[in-house]
N, CA, C and O atoms as a MOPAC input file, in Angstrom:
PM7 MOZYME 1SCF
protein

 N    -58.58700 1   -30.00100 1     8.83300 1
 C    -58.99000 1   -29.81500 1    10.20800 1
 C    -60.22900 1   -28.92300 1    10.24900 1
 O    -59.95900 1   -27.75800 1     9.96000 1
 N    -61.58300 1   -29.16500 1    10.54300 1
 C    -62.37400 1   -28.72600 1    10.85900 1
 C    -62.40600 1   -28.13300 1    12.53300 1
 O    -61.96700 1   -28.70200 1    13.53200 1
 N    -63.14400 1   -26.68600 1    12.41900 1
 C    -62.95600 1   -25.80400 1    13.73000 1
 C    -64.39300 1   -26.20800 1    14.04400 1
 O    -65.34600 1   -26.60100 1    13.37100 1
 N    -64.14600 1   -25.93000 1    15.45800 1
 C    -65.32600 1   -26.15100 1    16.02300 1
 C    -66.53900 1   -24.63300 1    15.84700 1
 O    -66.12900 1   -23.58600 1    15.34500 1
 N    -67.42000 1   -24.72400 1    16.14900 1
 C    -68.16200 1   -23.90100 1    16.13400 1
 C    -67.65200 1   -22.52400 1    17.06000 1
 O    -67.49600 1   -21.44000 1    16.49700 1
 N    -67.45600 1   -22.66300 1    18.27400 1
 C    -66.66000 1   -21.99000 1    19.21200 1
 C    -65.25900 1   -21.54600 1    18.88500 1
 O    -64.73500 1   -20.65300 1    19.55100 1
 N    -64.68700 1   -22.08000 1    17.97600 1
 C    -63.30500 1   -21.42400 1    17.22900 1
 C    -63.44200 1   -20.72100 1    16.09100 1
 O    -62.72200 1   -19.80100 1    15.70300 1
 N    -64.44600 1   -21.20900 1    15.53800 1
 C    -65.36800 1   -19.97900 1    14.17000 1
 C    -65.43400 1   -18.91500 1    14.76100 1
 O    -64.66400 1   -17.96800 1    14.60300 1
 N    -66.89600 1   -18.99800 1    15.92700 1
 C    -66.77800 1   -17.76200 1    16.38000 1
 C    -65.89200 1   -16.47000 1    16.76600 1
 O    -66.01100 1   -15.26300 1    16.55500 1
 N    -65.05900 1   -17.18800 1    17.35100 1
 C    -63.60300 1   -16.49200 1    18.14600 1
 C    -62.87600 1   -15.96300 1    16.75300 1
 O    -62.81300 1   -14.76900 1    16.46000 1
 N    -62.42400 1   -16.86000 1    16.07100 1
 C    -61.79200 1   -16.14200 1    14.85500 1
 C    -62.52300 1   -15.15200 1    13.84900 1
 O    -61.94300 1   -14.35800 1    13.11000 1
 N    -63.97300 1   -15.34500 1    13.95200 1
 C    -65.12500 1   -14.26700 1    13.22600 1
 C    -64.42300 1   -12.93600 1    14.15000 1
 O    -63.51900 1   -12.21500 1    13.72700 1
 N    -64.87400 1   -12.85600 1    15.07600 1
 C    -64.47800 1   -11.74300 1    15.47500 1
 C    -62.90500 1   -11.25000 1    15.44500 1
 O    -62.91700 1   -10.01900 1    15.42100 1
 N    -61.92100 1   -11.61800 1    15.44100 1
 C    -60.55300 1   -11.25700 1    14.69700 1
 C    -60.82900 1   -10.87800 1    14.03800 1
 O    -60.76400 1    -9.65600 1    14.17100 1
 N    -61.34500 1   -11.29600 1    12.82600 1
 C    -61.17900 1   -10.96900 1    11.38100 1
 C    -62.08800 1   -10.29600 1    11.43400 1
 O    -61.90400 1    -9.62100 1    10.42000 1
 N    -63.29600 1    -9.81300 1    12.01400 1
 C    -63.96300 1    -8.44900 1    12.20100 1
 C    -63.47800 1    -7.80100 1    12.39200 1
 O    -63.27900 1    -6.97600 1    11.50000 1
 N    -62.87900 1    -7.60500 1    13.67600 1
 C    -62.52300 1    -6.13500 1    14.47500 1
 C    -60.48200 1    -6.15200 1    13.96800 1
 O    -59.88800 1    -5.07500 1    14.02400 1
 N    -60.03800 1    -6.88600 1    13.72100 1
 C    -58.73600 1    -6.80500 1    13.12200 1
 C    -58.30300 1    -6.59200 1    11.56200 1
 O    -57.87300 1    -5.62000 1    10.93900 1
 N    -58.67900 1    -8.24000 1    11.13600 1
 C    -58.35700 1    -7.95900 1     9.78700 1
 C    -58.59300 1    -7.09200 1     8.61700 1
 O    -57.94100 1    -6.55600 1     7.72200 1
 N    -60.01600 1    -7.20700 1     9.08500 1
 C    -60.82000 1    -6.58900 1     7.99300 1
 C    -60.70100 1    -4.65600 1     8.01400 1
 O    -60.46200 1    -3.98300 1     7.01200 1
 N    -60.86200 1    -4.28200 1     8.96300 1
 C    -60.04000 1    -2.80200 1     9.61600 1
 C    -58.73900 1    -2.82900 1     8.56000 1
 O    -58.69900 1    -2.03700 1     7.61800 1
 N    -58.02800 1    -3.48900 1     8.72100 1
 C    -56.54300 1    -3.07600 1     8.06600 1
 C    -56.47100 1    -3.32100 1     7.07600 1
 O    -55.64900 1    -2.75500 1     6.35600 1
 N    -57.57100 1    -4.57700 1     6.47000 1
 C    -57.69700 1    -4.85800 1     4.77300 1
 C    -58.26500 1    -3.49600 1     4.28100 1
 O    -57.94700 1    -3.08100 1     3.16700 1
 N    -59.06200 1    -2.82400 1     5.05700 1
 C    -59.61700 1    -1.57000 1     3.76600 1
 C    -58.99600 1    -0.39300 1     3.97400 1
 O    -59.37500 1     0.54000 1     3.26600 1
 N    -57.48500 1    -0.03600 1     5.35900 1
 C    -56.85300 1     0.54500 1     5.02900 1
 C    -55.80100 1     0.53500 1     3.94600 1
 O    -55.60100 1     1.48300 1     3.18700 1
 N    -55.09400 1    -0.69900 1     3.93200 1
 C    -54.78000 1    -1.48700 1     2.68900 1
 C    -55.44400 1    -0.81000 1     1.35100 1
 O    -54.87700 1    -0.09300 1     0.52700 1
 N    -56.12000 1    -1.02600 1     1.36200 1
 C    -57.50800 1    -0.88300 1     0.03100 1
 C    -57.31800 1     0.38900 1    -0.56000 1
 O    -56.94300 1     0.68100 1    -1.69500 1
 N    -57.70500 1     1.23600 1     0.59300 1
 C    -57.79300 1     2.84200 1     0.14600 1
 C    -56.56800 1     2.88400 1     0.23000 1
 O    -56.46500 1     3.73700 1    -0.65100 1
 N    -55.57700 1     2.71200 1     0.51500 1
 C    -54.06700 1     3.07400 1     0.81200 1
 C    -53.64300 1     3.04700 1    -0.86200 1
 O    -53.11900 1     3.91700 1    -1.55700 1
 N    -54.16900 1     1.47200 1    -1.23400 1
 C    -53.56800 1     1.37400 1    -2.72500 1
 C    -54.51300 1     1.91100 1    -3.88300 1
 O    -54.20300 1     1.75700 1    -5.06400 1
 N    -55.44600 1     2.42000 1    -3.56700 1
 C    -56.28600 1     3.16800 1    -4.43600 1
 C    -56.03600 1     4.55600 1    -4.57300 1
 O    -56.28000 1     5.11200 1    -5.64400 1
 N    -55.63600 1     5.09500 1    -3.73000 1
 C    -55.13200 1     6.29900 1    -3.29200 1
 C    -53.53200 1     6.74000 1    -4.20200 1
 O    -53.27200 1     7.78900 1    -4.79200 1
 N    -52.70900 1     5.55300 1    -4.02900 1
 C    -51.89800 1     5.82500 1    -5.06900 1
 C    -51.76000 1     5.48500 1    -6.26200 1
 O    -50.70300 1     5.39400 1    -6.88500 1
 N    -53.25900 1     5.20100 1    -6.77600 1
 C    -53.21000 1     4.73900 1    -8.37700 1
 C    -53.95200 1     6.39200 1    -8.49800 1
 O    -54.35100 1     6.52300 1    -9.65500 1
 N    -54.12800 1     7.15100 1    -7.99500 1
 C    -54.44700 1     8.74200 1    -8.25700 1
 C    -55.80900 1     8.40500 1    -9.10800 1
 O    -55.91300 1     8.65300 1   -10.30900 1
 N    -56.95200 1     7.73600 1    -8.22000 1
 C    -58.39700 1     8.15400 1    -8.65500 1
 C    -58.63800 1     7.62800 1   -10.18400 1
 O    -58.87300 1     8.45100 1   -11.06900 1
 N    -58.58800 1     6.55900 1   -10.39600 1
 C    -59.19000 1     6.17300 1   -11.93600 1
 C    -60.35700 1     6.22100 1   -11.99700 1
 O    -60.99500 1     6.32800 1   -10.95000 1
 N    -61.04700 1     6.15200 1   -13.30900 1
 C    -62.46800 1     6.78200 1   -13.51300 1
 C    -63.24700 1     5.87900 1   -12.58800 1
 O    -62.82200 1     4.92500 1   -11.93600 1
 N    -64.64300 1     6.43500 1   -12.66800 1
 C    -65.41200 1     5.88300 1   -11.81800 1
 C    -65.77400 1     4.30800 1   -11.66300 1
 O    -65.80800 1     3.71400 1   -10.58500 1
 N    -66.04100 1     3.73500 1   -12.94700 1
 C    -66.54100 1     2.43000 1   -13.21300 1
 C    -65.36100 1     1.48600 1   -12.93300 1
 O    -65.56500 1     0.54300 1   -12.16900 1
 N    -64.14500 1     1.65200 1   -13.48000 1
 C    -63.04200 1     1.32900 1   -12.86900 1
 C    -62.98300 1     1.32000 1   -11.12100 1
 O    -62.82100 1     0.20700 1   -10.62100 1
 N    -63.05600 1     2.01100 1   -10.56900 1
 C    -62.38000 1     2.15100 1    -9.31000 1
 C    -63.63000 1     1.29600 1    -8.98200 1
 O    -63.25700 1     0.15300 1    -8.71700 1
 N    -65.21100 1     1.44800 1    -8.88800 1
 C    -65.99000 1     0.57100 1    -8.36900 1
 C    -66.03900 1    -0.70800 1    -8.46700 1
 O    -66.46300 1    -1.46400 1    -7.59400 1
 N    -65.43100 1    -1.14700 1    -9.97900 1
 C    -64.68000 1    -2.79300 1    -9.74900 1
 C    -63.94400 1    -3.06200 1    -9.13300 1
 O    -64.00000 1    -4.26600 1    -8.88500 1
 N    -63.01000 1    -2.46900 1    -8.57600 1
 C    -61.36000 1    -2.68800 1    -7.74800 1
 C    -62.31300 1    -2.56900 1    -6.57100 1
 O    -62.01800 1    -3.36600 1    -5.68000 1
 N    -63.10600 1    -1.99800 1    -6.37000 1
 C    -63.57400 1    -2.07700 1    -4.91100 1
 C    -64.39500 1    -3.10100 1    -4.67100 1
 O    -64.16700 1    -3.68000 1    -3.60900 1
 N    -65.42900 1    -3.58100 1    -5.42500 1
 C    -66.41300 1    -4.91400 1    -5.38700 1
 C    -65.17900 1    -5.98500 1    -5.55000 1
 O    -65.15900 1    -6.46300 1    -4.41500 1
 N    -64.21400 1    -6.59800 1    -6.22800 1
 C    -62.83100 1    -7.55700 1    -6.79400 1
 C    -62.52300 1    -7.53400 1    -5.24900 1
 O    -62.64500 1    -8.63900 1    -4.72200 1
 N    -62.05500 1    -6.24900 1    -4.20400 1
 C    -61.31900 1    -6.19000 1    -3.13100 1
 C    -62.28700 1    -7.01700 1    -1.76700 1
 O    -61.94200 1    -7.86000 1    -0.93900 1
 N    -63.45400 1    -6.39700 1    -1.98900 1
 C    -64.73000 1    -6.73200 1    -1.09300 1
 C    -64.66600 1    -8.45000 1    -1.41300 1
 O    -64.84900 1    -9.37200 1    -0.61900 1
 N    -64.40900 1    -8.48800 1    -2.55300 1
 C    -65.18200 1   -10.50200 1    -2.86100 1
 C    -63.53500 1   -10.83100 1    -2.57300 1
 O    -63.44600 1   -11.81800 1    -1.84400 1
 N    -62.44000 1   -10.36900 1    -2.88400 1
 C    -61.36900 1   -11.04500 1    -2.40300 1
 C    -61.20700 1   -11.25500 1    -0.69800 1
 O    -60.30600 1   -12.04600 1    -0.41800 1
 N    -61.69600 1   -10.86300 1     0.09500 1
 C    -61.25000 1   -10.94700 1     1.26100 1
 C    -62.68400 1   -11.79900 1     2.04300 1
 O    -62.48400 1   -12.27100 1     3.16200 1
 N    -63.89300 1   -11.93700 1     1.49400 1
 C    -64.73200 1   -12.54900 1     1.74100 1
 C    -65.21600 1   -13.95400 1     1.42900 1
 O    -65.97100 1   -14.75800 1     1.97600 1
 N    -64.58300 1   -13.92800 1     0.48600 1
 C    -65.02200 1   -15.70800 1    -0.24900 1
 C    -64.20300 1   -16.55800 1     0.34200 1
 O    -64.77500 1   -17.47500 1     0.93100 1
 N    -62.42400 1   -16.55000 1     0.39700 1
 C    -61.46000 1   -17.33500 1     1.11700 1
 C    -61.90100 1   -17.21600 1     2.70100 1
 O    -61.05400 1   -17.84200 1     3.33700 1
 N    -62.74400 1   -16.74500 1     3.45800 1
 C    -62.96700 1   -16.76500 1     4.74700 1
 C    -64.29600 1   -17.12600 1     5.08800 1
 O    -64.49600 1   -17.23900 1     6.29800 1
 N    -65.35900 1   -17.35800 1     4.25000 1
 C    -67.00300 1   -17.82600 1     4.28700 1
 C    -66.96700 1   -19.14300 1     4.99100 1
 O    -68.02900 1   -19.65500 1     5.34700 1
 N    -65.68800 1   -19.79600 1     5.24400 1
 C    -65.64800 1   -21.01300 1     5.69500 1
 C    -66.19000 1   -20.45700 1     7.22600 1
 O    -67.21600 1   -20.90200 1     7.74200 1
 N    -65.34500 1   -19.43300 1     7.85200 1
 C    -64.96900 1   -18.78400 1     9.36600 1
 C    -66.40400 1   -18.08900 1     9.55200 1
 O    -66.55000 1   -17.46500 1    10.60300 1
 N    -67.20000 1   -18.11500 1     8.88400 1
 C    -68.72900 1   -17.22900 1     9.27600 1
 C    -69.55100 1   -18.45300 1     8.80300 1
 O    -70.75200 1   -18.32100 1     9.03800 1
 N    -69.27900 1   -19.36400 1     8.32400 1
 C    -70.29600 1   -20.38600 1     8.20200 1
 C    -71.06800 1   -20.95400 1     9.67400 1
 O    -70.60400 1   -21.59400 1    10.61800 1
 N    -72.64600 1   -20.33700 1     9.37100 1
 C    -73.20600 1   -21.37500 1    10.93500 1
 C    -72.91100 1   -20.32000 1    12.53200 1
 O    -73.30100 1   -20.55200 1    13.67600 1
 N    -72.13000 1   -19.21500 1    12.03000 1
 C    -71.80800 1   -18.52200 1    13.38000 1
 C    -73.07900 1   -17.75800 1    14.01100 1
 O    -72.84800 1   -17.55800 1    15.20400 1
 N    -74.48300 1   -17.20700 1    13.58400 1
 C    -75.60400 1   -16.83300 1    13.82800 1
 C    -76.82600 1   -17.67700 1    14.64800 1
 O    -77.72000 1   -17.35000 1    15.42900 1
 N    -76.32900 1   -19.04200 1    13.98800 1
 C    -76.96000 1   -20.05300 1    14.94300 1
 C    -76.67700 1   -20.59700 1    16.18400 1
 O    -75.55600 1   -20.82700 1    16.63800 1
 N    -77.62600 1   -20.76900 1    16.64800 1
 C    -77.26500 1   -21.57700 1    18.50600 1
 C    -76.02300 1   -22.02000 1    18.19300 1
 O    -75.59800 1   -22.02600 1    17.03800 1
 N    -75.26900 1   -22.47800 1    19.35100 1
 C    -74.56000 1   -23.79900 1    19.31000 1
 C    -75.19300 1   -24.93500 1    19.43000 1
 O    -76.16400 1   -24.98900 1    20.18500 1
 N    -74.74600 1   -26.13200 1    18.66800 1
 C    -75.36600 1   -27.25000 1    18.72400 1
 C    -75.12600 1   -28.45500 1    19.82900 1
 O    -74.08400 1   -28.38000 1    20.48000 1
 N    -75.51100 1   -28.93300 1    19.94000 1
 C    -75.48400 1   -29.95400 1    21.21500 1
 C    -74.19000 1   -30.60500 1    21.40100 1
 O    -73.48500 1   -30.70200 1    22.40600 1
 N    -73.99800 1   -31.13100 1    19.91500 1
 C    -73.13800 1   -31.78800 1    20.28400 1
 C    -71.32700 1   -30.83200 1    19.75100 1
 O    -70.25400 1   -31.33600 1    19.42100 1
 N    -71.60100 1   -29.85600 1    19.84700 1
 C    -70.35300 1   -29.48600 1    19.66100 1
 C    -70.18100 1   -29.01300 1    18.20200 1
 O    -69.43800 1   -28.03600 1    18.11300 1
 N    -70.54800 1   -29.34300 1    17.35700 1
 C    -70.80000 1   -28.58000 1    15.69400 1
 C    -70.99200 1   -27.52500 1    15.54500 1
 O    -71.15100 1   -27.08000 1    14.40800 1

């Protein structure tokens, strides 16, 4: 099922102002209790966390910057 352009949008912003808020409390929540691993470490778990929650959703920001199109796309 393809979303319309107008349902991208609408769900972009969820997953702005919702998901993504509670994914990086999440984040630091579980970083927080692995008690600070060295530096180079923890900056992978954080880039791994950043590309995990962004790549499965690139579908939902695809095209959302542009006009809407005429015919509904």
């Amino acid at each position: 099922m393809r979303l319309s352009w107008r349902a991208r949008r609408r769900w972009s912003l969820v997953v702005l102002l919702v998901a993504l808020p509670a994914y990086v409390v999440a984040a630091v929540t579980v970083m927080n209790a692995l008690d600070r691993p060295p530096l180079l470490v923890e900056l992978a778990i954080y880039v791994g966390l950043g590309l995990a929650w962004a790549l499965p959703l690139r579908f939902v920001f695809h095209g959302i910057g542009r006009e809407e199109e005429p015919d509904g796309r």
